[in-house]
C-alpha positions, 0 to 999 in steps of 0.5 A, a space after each residue: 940406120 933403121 938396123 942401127 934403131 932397131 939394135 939400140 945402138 941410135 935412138 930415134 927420137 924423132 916425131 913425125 910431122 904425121 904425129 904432130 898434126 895427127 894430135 892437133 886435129 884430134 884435139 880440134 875435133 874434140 872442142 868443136 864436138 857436144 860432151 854427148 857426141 864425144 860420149 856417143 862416139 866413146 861408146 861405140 868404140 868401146 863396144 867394137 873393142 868388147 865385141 
């Protein structure tokens, strides 16, 4: 099956359940942060990416 997804030939449009609960939480997370923490946090991945 995987060969089959790989090649075109299926399509595999399937979410994970790891996915789903994945965006939940972060979603959560979000609403119970300050918009400065939500900031701080930014911040600090953006300079991890740009250094």
């Amino acid at each position: 099956m995987i060969a089959k997804i790989a090649t075109g030939e299926i399509e595999d449009n399937k979410k994970s359940n790891r996915t789903k609960s994945g965006k939940a939480g972060a979603k959560a997370r979000a609403e119970s942060m300050t918009s400065e923490e939500r900031t701080e946090i930014a911040r600090k991945a953006a300079n991890a990416r740009w250094s």
